[in-house]
C-alpha atoms as a printed R data frame, in Angstrom:
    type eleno elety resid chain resno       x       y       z
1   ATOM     1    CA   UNK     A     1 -28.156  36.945 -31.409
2   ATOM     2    CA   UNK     A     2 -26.734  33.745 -30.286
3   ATOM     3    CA   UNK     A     3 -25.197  34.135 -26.339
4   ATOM     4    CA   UNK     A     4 -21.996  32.491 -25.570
5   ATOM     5    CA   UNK     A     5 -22.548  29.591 -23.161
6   ATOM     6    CA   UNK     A     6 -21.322  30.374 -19.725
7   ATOM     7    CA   UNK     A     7 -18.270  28.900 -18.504
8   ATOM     8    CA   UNK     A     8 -18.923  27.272 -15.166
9   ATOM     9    CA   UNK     A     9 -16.630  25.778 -12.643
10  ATOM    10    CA   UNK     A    10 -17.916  22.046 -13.850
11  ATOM    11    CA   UNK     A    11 -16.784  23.235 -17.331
12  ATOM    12    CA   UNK     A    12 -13.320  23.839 -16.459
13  ATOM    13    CA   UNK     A    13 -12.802  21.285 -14.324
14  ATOM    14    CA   UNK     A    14 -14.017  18.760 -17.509
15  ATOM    15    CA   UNK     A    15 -11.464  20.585 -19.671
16  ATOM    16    CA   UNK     A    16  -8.237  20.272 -18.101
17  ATOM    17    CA   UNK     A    17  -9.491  16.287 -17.614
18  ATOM    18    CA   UNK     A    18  -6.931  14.856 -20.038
19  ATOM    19    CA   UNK     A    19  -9.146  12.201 -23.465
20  ATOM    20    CA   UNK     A    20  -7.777   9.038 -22.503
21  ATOM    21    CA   UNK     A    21  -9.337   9.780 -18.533
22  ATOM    22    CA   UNK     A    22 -12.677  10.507 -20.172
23  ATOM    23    CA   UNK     A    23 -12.921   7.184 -22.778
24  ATOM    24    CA   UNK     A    24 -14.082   4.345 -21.159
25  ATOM    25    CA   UNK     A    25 -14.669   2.452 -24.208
26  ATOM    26    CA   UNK     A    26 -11.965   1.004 -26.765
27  ATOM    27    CA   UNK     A    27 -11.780  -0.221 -29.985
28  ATOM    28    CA   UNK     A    28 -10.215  -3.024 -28.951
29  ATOM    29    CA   UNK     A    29 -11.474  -5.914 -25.872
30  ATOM    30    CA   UNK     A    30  -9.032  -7.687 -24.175
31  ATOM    31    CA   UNK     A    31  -9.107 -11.151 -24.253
32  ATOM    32    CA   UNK     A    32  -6.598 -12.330 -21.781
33  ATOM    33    CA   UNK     A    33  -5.094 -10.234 -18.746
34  ATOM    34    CA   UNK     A    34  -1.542  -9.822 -18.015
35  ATOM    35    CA   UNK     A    35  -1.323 -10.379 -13.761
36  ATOM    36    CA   UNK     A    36   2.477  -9.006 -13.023
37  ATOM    37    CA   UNK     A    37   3.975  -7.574 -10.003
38  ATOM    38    CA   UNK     A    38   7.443  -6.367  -9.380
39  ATOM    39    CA   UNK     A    39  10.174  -6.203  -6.715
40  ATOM    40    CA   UNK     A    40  12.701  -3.462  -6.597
41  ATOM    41    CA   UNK     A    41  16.026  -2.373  -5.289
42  ATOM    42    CA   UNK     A    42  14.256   0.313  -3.616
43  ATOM    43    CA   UNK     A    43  11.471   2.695  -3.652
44  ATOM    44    CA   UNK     A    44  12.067   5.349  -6.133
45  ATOM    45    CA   UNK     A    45  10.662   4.734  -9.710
46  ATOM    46    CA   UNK     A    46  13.762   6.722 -11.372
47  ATOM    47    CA   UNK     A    47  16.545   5.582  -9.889
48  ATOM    48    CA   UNK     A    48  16.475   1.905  -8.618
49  ATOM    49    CA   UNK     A    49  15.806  -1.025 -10.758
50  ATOM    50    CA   UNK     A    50  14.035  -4.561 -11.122
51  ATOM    51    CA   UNK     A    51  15.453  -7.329  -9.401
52  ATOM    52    CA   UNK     A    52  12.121  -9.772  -9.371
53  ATOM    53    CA   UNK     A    53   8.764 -10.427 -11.653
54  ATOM    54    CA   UNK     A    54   6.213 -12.457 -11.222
55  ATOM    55    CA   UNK     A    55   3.504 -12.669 -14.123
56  ATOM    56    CA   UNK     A    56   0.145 -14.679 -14.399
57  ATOM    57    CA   UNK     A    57  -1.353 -14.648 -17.523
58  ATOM    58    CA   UNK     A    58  -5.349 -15.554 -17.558
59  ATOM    59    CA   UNK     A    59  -8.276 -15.296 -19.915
60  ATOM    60    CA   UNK     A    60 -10.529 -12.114 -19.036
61  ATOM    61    CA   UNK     A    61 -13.797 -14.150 -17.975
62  ATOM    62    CA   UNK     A    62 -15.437 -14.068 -14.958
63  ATOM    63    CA   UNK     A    63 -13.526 -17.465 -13.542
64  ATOM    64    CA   UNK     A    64 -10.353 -15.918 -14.754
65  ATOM    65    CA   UNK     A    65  -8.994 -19.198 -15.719
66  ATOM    66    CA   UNK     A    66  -5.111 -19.386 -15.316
67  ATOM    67    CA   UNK     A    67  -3.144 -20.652 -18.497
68  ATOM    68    CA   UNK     A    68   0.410 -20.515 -17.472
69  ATOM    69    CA   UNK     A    69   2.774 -18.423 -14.436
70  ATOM    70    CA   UNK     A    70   6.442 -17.053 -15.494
71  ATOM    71    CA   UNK     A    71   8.848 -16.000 -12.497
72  ATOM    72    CA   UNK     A    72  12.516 -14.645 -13.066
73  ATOM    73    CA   UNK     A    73  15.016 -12.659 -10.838
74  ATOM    74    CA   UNK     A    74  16.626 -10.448 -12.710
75  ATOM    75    CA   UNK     A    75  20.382  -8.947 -12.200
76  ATOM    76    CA   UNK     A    76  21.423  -5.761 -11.790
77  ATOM    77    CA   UNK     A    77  24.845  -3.823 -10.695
78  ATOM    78    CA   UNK     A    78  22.020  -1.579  -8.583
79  ATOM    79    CA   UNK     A    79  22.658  -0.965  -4.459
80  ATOM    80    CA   UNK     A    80  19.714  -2.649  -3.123
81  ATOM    81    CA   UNK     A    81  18.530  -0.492  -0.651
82  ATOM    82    CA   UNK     A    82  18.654  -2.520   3.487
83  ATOM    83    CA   UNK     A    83  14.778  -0.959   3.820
84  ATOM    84    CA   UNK     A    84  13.729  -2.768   0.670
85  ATOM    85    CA   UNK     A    85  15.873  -5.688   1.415
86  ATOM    86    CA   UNK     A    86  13.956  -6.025   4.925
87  ATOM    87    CA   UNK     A    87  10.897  -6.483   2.972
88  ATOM    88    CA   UNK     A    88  11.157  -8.428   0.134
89  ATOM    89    CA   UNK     A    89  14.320 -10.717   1.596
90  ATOM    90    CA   UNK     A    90  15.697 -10.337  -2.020
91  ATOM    91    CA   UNK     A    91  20.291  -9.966  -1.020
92  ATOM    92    CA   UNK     A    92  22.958  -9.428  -3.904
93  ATOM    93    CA   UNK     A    93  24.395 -13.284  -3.747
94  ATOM    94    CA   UNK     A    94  20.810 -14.185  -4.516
95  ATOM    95    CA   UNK     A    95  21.172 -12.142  -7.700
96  ATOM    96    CA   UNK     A    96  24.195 -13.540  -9.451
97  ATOM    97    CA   UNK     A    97  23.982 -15.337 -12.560
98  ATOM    98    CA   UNK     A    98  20.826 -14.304 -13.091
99  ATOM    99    CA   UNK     A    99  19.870 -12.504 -16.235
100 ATOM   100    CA   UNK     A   100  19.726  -9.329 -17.218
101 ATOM   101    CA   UNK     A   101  16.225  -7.346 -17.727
102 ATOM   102    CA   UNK     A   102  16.621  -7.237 -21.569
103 ATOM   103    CA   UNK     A   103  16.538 -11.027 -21.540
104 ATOM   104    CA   UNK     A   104  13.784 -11.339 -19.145
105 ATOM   105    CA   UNK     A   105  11.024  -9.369 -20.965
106 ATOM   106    CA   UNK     A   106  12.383 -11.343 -24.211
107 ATOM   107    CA   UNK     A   107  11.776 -14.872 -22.572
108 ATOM   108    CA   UNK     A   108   8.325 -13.424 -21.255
109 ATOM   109    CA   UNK     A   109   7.154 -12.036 -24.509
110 ATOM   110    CA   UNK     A   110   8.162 -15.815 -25.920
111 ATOM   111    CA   UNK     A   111   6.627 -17.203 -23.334
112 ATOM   112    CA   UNK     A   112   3.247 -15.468 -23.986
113 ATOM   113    CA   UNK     A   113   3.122 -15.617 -27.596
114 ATOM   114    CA   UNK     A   114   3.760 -19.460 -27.163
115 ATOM   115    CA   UNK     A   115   0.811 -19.602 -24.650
116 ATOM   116    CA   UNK     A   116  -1.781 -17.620 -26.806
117 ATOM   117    CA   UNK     A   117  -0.799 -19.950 -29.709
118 ATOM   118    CA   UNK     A   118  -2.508 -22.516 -27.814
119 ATOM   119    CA   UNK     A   119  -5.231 -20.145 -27.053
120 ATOM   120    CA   UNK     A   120  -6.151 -19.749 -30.530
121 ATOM   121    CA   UNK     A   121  -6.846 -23.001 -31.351
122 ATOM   122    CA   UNK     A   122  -9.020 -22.973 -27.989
123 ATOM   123    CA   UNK     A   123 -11.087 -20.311 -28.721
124 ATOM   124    CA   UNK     A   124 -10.712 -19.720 -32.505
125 ATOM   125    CA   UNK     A   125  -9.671 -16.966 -33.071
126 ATOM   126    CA   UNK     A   126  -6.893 -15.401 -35.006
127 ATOM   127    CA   UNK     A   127  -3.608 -14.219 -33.158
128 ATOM   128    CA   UNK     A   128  -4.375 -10.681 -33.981
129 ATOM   129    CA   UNK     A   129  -7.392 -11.045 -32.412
130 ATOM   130    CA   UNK     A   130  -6.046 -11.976 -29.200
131 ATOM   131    CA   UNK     A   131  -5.433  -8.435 -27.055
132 ATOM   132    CA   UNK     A   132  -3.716  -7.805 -23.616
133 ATOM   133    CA   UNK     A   133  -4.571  -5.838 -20.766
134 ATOM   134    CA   UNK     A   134  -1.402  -5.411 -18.701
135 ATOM   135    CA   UNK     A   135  -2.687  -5.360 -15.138
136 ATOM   136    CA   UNK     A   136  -0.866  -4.605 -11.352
137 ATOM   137    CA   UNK     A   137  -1.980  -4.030  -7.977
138 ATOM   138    CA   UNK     A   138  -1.480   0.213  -8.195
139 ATOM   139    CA   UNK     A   139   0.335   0.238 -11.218
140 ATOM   140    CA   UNK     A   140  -0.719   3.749 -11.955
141 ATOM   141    CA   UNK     A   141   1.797   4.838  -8.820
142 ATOM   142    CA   UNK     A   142   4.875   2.152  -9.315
143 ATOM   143    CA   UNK     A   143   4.360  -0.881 -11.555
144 ATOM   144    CA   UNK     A   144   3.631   0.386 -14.691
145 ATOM   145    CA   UNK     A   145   5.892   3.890 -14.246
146 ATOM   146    CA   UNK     A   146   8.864   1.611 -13.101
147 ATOM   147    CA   UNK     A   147   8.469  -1.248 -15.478
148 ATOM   148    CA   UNK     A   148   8.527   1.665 -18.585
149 ATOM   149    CA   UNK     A   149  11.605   3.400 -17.223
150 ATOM   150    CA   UNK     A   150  13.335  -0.020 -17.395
151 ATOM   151    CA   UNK     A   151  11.970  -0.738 -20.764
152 ATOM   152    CA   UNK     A   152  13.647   2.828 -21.932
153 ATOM   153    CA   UNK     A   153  16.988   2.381 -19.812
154 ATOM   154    CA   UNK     A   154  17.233  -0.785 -21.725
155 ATOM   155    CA   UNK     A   155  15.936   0.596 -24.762
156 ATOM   156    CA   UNK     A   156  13.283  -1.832 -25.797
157 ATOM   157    CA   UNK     A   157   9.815  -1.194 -26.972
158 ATOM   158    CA   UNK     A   158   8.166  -5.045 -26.755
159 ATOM   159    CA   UNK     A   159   5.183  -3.057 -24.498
160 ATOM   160    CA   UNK     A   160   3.247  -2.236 -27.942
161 ATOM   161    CA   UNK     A   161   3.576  -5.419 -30.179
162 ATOM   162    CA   UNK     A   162   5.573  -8.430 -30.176
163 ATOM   163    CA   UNK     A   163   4.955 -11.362 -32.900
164 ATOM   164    CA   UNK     A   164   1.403  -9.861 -33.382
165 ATOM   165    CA   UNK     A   165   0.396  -9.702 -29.820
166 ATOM   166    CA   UNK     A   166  -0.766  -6.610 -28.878
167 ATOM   167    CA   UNK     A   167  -1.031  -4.914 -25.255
168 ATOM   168    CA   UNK     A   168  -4.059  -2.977 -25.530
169 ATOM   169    CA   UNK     A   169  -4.574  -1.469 -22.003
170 ATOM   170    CA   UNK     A   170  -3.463  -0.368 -18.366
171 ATOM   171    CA   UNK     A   171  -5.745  -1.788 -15.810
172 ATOM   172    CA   UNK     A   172  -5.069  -0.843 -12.170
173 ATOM   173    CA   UNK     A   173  -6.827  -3.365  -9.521
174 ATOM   174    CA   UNK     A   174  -5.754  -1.041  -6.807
175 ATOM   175    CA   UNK     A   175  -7.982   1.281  -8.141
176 ATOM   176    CA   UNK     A   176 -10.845  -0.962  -9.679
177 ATOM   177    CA   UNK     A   177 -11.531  -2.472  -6.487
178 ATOM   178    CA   UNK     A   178 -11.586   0.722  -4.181
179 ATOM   179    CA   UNK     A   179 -14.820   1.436  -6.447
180 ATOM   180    CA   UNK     A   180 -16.082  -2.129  -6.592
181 ATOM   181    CA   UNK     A   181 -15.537  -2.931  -3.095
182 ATOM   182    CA   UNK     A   182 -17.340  -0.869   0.059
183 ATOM   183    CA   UNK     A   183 -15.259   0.704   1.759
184 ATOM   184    CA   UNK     A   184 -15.742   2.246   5.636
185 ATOM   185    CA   UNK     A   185 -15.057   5.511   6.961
186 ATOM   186    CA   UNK     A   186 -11.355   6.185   7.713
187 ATOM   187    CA   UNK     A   187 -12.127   7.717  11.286
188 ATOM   188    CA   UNK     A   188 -14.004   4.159  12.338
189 ATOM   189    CA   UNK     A   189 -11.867   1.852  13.996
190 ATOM   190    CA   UNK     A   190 -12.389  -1.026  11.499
191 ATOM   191    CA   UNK     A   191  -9.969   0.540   8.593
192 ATOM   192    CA   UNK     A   192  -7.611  -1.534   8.866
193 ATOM   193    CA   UNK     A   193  -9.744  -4.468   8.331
194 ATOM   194    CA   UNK     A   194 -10.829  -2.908   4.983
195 ATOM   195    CA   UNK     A   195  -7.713  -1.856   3.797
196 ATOM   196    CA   UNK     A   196  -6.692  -2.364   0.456
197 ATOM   197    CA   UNK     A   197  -3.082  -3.603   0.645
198 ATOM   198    CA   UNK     A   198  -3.030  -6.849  -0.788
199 ATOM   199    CA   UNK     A   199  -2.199  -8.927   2.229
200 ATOM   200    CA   UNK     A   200  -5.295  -7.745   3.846
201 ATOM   201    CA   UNK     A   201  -7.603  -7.652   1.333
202 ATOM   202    CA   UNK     A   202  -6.727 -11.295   0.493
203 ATOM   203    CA   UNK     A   203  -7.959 -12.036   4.296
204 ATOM   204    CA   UNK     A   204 -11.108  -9.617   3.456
205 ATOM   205    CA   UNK     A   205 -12.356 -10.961   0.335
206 ATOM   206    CA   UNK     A   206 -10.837 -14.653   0.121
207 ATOM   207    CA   UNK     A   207 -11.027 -15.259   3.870
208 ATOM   208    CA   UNK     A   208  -7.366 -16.949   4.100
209 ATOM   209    CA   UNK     A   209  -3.932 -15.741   4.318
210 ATOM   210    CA   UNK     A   210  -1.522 -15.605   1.571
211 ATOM   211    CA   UNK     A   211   0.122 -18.981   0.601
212 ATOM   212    CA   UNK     A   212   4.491 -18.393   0.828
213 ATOM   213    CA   UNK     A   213   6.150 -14.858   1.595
214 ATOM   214    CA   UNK     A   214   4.440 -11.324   1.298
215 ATOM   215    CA   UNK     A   215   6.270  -9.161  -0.671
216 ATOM   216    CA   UNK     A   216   6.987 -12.154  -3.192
217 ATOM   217    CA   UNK     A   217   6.271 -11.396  -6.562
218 ATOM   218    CA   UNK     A   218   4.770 -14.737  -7.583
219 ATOM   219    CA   UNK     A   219   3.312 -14.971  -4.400
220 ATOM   220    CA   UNK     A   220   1.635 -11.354  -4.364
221 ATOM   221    CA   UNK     A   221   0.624 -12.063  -8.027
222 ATOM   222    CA   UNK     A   222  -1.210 -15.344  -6.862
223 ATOM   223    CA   UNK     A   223  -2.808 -13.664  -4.202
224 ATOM   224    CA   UNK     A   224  -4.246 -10.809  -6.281
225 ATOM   225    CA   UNK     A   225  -5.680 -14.085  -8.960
226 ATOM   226    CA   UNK     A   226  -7.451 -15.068  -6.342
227 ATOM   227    CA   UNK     A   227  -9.191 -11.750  -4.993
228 ATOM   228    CA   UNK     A   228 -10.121 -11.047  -8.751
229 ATOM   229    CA   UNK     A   229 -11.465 -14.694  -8.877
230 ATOM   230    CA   UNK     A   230 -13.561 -14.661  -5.587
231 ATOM   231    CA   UNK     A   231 -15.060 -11.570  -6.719
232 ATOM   232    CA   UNK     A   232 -15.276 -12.582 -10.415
233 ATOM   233    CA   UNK     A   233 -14.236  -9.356 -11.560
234 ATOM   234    CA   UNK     A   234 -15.761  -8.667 -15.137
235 ATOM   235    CA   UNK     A   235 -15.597  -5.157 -15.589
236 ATOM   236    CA   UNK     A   236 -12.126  -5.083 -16.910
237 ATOM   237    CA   UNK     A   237 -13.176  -2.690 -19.859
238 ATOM   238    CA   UNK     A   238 -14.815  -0.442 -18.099
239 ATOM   239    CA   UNK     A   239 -11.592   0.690 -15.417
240 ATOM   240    CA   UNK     A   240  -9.047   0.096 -17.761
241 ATOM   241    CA   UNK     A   241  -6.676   2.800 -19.600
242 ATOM   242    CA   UNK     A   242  -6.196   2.551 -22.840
243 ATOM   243    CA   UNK     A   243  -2.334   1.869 -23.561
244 ATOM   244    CA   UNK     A   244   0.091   5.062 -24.494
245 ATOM   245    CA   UNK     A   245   3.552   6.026 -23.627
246 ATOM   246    CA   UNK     A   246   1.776   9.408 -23.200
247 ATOM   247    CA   UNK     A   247  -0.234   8.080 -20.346
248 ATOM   248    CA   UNK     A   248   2.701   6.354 -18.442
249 ATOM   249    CA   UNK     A   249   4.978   9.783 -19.539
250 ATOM   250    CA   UNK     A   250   1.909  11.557 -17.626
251 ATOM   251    CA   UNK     A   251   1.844   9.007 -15.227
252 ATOM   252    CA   UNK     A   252   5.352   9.443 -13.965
253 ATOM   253    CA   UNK     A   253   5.426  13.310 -13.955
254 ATOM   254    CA   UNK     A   254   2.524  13.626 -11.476
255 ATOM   255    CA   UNK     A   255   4.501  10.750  -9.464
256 ATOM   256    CA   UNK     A   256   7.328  13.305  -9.977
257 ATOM   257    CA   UNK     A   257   5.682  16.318  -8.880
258 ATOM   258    CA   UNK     A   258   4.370  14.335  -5.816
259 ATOM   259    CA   UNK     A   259   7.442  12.813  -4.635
260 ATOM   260    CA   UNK     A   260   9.235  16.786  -4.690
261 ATOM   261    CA   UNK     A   261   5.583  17.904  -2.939
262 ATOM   262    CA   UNK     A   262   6.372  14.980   0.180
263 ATOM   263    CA   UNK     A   263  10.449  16.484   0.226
264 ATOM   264    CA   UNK     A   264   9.710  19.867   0.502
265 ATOM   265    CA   UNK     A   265   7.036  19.221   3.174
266 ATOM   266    CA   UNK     A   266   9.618  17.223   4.773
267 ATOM   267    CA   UNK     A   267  12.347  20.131   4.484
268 ATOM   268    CA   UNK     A   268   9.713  22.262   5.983
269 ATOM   269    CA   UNK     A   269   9.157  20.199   8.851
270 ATOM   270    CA   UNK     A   270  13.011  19.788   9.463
271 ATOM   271    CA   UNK     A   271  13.126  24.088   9.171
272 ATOM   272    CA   UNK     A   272  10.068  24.342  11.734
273 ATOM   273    CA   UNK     A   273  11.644  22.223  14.387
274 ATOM   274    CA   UNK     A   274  15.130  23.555  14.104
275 ATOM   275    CA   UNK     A   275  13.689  27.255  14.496
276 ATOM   276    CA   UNK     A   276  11.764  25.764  17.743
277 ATOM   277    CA   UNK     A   277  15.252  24.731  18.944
278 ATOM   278    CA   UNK     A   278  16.587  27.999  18.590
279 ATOM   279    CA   UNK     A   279  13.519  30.039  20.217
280 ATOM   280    CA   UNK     A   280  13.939  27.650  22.943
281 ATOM   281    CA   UNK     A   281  17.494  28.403  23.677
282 ATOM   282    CA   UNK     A   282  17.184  31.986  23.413
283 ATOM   283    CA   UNK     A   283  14.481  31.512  25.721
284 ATOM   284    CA   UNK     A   284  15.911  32.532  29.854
285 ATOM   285    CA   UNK     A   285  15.774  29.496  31.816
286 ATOM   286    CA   UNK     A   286  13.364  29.196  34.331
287 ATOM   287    CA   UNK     A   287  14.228  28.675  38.047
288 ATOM   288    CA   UNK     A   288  14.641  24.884  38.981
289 ATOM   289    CA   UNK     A   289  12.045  23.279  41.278
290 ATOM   290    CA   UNK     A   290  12.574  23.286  44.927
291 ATOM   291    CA   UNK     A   291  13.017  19.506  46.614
292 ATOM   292    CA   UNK     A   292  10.271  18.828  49.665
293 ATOM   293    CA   UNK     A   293  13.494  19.616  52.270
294 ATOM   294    CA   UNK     A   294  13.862  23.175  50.793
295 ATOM   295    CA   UNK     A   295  10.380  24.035  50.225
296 ATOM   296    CA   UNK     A   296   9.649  22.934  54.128
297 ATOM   297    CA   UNK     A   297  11.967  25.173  55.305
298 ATOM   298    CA   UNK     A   298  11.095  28.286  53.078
299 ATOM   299    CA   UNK     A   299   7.609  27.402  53.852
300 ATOM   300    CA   UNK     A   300   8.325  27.776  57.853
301 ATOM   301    CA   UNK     A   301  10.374  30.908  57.169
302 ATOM   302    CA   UNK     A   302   7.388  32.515  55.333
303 ATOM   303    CA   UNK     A   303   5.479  31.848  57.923
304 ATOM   304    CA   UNK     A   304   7.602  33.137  60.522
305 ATOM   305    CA   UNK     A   305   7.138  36.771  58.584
306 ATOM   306    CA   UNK     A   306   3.982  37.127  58.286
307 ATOM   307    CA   UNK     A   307   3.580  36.061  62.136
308 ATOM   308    CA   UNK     A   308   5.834  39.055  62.263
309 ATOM   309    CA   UNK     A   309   4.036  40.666  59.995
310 ATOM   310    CA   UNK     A   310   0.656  40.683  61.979
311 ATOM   311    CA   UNK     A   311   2.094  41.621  65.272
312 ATOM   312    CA   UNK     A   312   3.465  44.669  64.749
313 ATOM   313    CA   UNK     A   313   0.098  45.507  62.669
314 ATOM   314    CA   UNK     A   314  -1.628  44.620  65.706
315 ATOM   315    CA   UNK     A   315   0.551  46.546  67.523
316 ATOM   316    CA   UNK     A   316   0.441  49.631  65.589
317 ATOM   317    CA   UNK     A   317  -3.119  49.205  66.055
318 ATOM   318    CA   UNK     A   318  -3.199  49.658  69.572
319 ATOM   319    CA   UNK     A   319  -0.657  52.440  69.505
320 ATOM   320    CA   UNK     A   320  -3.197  54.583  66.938
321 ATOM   321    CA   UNK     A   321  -6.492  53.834  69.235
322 ATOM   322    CA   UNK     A   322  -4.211  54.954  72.342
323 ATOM   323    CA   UNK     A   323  -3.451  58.593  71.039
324 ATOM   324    CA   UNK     A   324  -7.358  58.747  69.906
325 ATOM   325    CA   UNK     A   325  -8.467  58.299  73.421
326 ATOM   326    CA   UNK     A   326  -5.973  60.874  74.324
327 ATOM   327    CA   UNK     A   327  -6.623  63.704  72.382
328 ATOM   328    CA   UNK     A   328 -10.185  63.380  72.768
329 ATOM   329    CA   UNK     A   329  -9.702  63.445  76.842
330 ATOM   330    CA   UNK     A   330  -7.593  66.912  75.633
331 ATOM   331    CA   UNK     A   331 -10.486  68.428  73.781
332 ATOM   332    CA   UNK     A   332 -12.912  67.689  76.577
333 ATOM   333    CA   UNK     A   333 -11.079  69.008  79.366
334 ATOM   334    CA   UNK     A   334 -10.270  71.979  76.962
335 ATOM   335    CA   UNK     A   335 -13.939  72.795  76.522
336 ATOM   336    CA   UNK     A   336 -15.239  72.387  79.998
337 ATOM   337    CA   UNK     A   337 -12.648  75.186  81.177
């Protein structure tokens, strides 16, 4: 008789692991990388929109030689919100007669297919041949999730193919360089040093600052070119996602389910301290301190007393040892007649 296998805790944990977390490999290599980044009205990845991107697009070697940079703001009837606005100095004037998002990814996907023309006759290869790994600095959290929702607001669908250029993967530096990169304890005092947002990891790995604005998109996509170049990142296969709308559809429900995790711990924390309010006015208030003056004076009062106090103790005293003596004087004289 042939005995089930038993079902471990490893086991399960490998089965709710979704395939496309599990496949490493894919059918298809990239050839050239797709370096974007994007700035936003604000910070949610439903509701606010696009209003910068900055793309470098660069063969996947270990140089990771540059063939051409695209910038564009883009327009949108969006609030922007004054958080956001403090940190990517993007205003509303700045965004008139500028174009819309639909004609943005339309000049980009031109603007790529015209570059990898060129390519082909560089490295001889068919057009079909040529793949696309579309790559941000933690896409999996914002880029990627916010750069789909726009792409289904405005109902296009030039991710998959465009002119027989294909983008064949998601690859996340954020998270290919946390494994690639040591990284130090979080309790040691040197974690900021080793941190992994982009301004400080350019100081880390390319030992400069960041040439123009943080919080630029061309300017934060330049910087991230040259940590991958410094550190002559090759393994882009190996950390890359293969590309589905199932995995960014994925991707933005756990982002979902995170973002209502952080407001109801937030609503808790607003219910905890107004209950603390409460119990502290239904609390009796305590007696207020004495100044110096009156705590002199109560202090000499005291004292007073208990002078008092031990007098007539001593006096008492006396008076108790004095009717002693006398009645055993009585009891004497008493026996002797």
């Amino acid at each position: 008789m042939a005995t089930a296998p038993i079902r471990t805790r490893q086991n399960k944990k490998a089965e709710k692991i979704p395939t496309w977390e599990m496949s490493q490999l894919h059918p298809l290599l990239p050839t050239h990388v797709l370096l974007y980044d994007t700035e936003s009205t604000g910070p949610s990845i439903y509701h606010d929109h696009i209003i910068q991107i900055g793309v470098i697009l660069c063969r996947c070697d270990a140089n990771w030689t540059k063939i051409g940079k695209f910038k564009s703001y883009v327009f949108t009837d969006r609030h922007i919100h004054p958080e956001s606005m403090a940190i990517h100095h993007i205003t509303p004037e700045m965004l008139i007669g500028q174009p819309v998002l639909s004609v943005v990814a339309k000049e980009l996907w031109q603007w790529m297919t015209d570059l990898l023309k060129k390519e082909q006759d560089e490295l001889k290869l068919k057009i079909e041949e040529l793949h696309v790994s579309l790559s941000a600095h933690g896409g999996y959290t914002f880029d990627f999730i916010l750069l789909w929702m726009e792409m289904r607001r405005h109902r296009l669908d030039v991710c998959l193919e465009f002119e027989k250029v294909r983008i064949v993967s998601l690859f996340d530096t954020l998270q290919a360089l946390k494994k690639v990169l040591p990284v130090v304890d979080e309790s040691s005092e040197e974690r900021k040093k080793f941190s992994f947002k982009l301004g400080l990891l350019h100081e880390r790995v390319c030992l400069t600052k960041m040439d123009g604005q943080a919080h630029d998109a061309m300017v934060d996509v330049q910087a991230l070119h040259n940590i991958l170049k410094t550190t002559k990142f090759i393994n882009v296969q190996k950390y890359a996602v293969p590309f589905k709308h199932k995995f960014i559809a994925w991707l933005a429900r756990q982002q979902e389910r995170q973002e209502e995790q952080e407001e109801k711990a937030k609503e808790k924390a607003l219910e905890k301290k107004e209950r603390q309010k409460s119990k502290r006015k239904s609390r009796p208030t305590k007696r207020k301190r004495k100044s110096s003056r009156e705590s002199l004076a109560t202090s000499s009062s005291t004292g007073d007393a208990k002078n008092k106090r031990n007098k007539q103790q001593k006096l008492n005293h006396k008076k108790f040892k004095g009717r002693t003596y006398r009645r055993k004087k009585q009891t004497k004289r008493r026996q002797s007649s």
